[in-house]
C-alpha positions in Angstrom: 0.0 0.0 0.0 1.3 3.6 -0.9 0.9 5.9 2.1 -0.3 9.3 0.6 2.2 12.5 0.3 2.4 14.4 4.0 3.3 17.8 3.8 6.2 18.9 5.8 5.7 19.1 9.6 5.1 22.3 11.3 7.1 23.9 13.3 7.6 23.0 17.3 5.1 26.2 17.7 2.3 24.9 15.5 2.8 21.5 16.8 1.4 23.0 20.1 -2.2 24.3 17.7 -5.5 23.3 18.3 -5.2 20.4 15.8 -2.6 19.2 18.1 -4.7 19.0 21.2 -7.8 17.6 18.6 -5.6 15.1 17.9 -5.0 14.5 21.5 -8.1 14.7 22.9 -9.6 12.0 20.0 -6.6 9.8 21.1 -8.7 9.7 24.8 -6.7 11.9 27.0 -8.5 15.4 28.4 -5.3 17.4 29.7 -4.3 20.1 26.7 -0.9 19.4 25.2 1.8 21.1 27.2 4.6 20.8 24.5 5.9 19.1 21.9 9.8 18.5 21.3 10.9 16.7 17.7 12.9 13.5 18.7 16.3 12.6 16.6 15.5 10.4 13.5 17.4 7.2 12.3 17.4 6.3 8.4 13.7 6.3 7.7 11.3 9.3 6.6 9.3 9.0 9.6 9.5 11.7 12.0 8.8 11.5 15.9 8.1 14.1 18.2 7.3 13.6 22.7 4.2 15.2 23.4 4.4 16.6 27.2 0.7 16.6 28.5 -0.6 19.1 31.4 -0.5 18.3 34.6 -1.7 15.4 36.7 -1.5 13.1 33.0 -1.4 10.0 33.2 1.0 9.1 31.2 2.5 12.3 31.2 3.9 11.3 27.7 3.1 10.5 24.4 5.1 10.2 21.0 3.3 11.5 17.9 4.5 9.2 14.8 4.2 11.4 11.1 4.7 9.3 8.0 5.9 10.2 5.1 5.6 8.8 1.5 7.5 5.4 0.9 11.1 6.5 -0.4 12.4 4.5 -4.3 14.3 1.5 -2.0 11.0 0.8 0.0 9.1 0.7 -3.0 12.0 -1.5 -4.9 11.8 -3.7 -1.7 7.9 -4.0 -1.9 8.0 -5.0 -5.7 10.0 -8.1 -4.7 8.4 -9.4 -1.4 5.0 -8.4 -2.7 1.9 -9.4 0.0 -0.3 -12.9 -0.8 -2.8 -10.6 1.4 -4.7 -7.3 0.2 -3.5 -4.5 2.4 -6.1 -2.3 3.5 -4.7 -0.8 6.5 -1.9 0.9 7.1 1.0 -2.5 8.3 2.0 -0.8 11.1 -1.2 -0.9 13.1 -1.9 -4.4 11.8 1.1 -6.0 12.9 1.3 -4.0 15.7 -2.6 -5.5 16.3 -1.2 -8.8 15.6 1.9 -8.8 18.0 0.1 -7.2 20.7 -2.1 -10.0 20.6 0.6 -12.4 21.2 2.2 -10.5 24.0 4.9 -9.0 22.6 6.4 -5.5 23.9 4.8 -3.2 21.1 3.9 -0.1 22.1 0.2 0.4 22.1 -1.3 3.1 20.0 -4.1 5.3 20.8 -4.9 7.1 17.5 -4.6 6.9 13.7 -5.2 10.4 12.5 -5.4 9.1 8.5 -6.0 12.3 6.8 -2.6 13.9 8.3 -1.0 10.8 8.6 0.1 10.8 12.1 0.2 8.3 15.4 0.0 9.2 18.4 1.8 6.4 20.5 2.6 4.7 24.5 6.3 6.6 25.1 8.7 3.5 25.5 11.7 6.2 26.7 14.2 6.8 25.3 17.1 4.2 26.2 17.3 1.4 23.8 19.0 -1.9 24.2 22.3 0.0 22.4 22.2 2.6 25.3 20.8 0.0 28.2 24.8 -1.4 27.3 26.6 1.2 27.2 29.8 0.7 29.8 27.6 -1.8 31.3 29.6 -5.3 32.7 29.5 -8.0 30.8 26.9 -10.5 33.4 24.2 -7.0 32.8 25.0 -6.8 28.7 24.6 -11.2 28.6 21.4 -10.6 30.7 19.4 -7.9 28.4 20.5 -9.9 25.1 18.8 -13.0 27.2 15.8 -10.8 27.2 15.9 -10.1 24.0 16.4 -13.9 22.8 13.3 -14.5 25.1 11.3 -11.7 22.8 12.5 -13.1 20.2 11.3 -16.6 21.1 8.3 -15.7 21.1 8.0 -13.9 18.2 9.0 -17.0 16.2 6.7 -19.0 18.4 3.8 -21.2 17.6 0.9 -19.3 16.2 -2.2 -21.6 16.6 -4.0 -19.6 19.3 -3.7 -16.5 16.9 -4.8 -15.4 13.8 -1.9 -15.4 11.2 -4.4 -14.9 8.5 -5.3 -11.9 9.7 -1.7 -10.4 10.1 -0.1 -9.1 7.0 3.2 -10.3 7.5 2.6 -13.9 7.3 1.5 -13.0 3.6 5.1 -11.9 2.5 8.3 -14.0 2.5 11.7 -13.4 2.5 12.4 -15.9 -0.2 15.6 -16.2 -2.3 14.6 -13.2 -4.6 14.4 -10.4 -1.4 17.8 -12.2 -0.5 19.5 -11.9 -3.9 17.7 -8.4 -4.2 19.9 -7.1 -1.2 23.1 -8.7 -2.6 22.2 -6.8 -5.9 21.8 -3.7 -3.2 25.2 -4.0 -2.0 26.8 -4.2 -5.0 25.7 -1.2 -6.1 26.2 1.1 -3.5 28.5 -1.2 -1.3 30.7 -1.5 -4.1 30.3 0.3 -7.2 28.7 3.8 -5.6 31.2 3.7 -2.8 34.5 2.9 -5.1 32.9 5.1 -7.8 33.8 2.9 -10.4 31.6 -0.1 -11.9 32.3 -4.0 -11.2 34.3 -5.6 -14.3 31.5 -8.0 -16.2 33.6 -11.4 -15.3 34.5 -10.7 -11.8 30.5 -9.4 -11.4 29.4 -12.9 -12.7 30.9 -15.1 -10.7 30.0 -12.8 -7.5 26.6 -12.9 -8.0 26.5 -16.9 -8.5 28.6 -17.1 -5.0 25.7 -14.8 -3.7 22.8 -16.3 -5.6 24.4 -19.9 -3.8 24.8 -18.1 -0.3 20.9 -17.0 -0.6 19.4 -20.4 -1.8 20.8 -22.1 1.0 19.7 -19.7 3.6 16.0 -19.5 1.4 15.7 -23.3 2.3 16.2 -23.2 6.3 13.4 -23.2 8.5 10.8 -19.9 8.5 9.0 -17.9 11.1 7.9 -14.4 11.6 11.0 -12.3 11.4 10.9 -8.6 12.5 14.0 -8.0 9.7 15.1 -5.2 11.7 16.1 -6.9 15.2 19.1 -4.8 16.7 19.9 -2.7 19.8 18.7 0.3 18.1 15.0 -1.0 17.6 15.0 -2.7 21.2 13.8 -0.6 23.8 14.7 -0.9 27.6 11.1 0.0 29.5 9.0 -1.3 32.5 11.6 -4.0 33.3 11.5 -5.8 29.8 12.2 -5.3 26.2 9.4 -3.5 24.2 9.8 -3.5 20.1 9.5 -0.6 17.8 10.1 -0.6 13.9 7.9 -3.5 13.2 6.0 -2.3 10.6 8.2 -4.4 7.7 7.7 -7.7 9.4 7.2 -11.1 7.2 8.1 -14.5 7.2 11.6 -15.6 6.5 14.9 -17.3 7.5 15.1 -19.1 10.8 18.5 -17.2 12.0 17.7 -13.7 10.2 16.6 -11.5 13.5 19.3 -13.7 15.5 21.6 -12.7 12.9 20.8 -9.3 13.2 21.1 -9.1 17.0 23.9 -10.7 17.1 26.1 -9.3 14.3 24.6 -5.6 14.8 26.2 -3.1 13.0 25.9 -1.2 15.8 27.4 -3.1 18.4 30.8 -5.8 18.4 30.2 -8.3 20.7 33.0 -10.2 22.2 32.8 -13.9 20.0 32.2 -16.1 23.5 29.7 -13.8 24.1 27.8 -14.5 20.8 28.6 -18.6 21.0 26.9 -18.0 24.8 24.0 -16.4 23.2 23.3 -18.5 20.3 23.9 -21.9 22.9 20.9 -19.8 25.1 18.7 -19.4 21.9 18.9 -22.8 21.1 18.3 -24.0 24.6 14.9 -21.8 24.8 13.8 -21.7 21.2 14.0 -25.7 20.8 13.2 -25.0 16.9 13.2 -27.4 14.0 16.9 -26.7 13.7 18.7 -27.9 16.6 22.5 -29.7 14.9 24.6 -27.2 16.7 27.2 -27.3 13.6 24.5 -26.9 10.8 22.4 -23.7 13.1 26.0 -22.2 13.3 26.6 -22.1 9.6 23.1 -21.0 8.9 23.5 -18.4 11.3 27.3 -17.5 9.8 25.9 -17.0 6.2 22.9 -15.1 7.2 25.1 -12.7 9.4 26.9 -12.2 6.1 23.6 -11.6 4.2 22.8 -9.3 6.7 25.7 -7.4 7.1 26.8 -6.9 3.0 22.8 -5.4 2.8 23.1 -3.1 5.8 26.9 -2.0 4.3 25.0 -1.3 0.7 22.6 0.9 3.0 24.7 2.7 4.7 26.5 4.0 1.8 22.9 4.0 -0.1 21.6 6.7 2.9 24.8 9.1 2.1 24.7 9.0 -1.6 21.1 8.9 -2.2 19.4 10.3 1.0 22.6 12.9 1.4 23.4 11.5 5.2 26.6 10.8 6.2 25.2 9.5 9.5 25.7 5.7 9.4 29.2 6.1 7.4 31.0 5.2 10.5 29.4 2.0 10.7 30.4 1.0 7.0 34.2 -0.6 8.2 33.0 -2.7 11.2 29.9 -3.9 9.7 32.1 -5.2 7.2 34.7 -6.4 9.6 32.2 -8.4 10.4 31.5 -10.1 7.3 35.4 -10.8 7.5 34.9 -12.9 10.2 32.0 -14.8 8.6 33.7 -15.5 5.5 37.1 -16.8 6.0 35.5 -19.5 8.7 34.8 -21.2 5.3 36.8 -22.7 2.9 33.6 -22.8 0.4 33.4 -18.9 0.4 37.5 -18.7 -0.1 37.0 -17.6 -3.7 34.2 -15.1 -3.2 36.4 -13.7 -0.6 38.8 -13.6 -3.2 37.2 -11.5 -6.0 36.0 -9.1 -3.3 39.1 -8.1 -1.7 40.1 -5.8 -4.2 36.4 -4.6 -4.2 36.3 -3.9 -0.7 39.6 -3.4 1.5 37.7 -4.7 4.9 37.8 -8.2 4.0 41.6 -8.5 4.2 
């Protein structure tokens, strides 16, 4: 579904207008809106702002959630991993129906305003798994990734007291195509935008049939409900658990894929006996249909890699295309980790090979 053009938000002034408190007061809360202060954005066009409520509000908070028309790599995205289910809502509140339902930390939503295109939402705070961390010892950073394997858990978990049918994301899949599609991603702005020069046709070909290899066999592991965005930065720390934001892209796909993407966060290098710790917990809890310890770690290696290469790609994709330079820094460990990944296997030794002189990092 294409969310409508919004106009550019108003100023921190306006924001404080009698549509504001409208708004408000449809959303079930009586107490006029005190102010209204524009959060920091990450990579997407949304915009978020915390509404501070009069006194005596309970809560005292709120966020207010403006959309913003689906940017060209959305759209690209959507026209591979196309829905099996009409969408006549907008996917956030659907999922975020959906999940809710199953007890996950989502935060709850008390308004849809359609015709401006804003959400007015429960205030989760503001320190996410990546700042719960932060300096932290290493028994208190193991114990909030066990909370967030435990989310996890049951996001994959069994669905047949629910309603999947009624949940958009079961009716998309991250199949081989979405995979091969964010290979493709990488290699244009990973590669070619970032060196500034195009791949040589030879060297191109046999790259993408190592990737097109790399994404059949992590197509054919096991699937469940995958968030695709599972990292410290969309984990929030709030009322003694961890609550989940970014959501709205969820679908079925790989096994390992939001593992991999807590795990192997761009964001965040965890020590190596941390992560074998983790994944030993995960498979302890999760009991899936995956459980040879050697075959889950490759599966888990290869999707890392999958992960990683994309999120390079987007990195670079947000400064060339989007003109931010903000997740630049996180280009060299990102692909650090992919290092790591690769040379553990002597079948990847020649795609390893061919990119070296592509990209440095891998070494």
């Amino acid at each position: 579904m294409s969310t409508p053009h919004i106009p550019p938000s108003p100023d921190t002034a306006d924001r404080t207008s009698w549509e504001l408190n409208d708004l408000i007061r449809r959303s079930g809360f009586s107490t006029p809106v005190h102010g209204c202060e524009r959060l920091k954005g990450d990579a997407s066009n949304r915009t978020y702002s915390r509404i501070q409520l009069g006194a005596g509000s309970v809560p005292a908070t709120l966020i207010l959630m403006e959309l913003a028309e689906p940017e060209a790599f959305k759209r690209s995205e959507e026209a591979i991993s196309a829905s099996d289910f009409p969408v006549t809502e907008l996917p956030f509140l659907n999922i975020q129906r959906y999940l809710r339902s199953r007890g996950l930390g989502v935060p709850r939503i008390y308004d849809y305003d359609v015709k401006s295109g804003r959400l007015v939402l429960e205030d989760l705070g503001d320190v996410t798994l990546w700042d719960a961390i932060a300096g932290a010892p290493t028994e208190r950073i193991e114990n909030l990734y066990r909370s967030a394997l435990d989310e996890l858990v049951k996001l994959q978990g069994d669905t047949t007291d629910t309603a999947p049918s009624q949940c958009l994301a079961f009716g998309r899949r991250f199949d081989r195509a979405l995979l091969v599609w964010e290979f493709e991603h990488f290699l244009e702005y990973g590669v070619e935008a970032r060196n500034e020069a195009a791949v040589s046709p030879e060297p191109r070909r046999k790259i993408r049939m190592a990737f097109d290899r790399i994404a059949e066999e992590i197509a054919s592991a096991p699937s469940v409900l995958v968030h695709r965005d599972y990292h410290s930065r969309n984990l929030m720390v709030a009322d003694g658990r961890i609550r989940l934001i970014d959501f709205q892209d969820a679908l079925v796909g790989p096994l390992t894929y939001d593992l991999a993407s807590l795990l192997r966060d761009s964001y965040v290098t965890l020590e190596e006996p941390l992560v074998d710790r983790l994944i030993a917990y995960y498979l302890s809890v999760a009991k899936g249909p995956l459980q040879d310890p050697t075959a889950f770690r490759r599966l888990f290696d290869l999707t890392s890699l999958q992960r990683n290469l994309k999120a390079a790609g987007r990195f670079v994709y947000i400064e060339k295309v989007k003109g931010r330079a903000t997740h630049l820094p996180y280009v060299a460990p990102t692909l650090r980790s992919v290092r790591r990944n690769i040379e553990k296997y002597a079948d990847l030794a020649d795609l390893r090979n061919l990119l070296i002189p592509l990209v440095p990092e891998l070494a």
